[in-house]
C-alpha positions in Angstrom: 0.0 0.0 0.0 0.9 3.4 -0.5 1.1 6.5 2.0 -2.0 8.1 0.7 -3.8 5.2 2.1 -2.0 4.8 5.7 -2.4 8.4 6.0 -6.3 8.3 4.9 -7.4 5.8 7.5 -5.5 7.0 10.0 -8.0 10.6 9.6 -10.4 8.8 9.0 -9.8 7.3 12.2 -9.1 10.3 14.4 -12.3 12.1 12.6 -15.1 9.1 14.1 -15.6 8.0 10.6 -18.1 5.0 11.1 -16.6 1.7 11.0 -19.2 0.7 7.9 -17.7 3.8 5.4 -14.2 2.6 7.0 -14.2 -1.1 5.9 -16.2 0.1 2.2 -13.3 2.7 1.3 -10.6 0.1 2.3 -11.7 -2.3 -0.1 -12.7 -0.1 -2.3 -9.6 1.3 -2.4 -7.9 -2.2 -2.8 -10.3 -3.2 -5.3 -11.7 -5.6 -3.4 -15.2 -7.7 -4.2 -18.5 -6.1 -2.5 -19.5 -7.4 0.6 -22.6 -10.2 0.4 -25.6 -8.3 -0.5 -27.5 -8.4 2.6 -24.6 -6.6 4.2 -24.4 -4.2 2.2 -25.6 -0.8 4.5 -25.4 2.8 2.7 -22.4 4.0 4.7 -20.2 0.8 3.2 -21.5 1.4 -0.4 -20.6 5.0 0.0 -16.7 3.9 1.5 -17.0 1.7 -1.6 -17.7 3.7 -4.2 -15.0 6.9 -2.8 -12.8 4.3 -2.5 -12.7 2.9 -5.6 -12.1 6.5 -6.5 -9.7 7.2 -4.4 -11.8 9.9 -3.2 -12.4 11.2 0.3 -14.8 14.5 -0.1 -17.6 12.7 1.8 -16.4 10.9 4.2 -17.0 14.1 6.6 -20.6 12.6 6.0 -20.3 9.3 7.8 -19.4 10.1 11.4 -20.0 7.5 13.6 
């Protein structure tokens, strides 16, 4: 992994980002599979999708 990502969860971390948006930008991010459908909540999908992106401008959105 790269810095960028070290240093993004480790804000995301001090900032009370819920766990959900957490564990969907990290795999998104890694281009990892979806989660199983029925786990799928909207703060994940969001993570997912930013992540994939390698975008954070939301995640302000997702305190826990």
């Amino acid at each position: 992994m790269d810095q960028a990502y070290y240093d993004t969860v480790s804000k995301m971390e001090n900032d009370g980002i819920s766990a959900d948006y957490m564990d969907g930008w990290m795999s998104g991010y890694m281009q990892n599979p979806l989660r199983e459908e029925q786990r799928i909540t909207d703060a994940y999908q969001a993570g997912y999708d930013n992540g994939t992106e390698k975008n954070t401008d939301s995640m302000g959105d997702h305190k826990a």
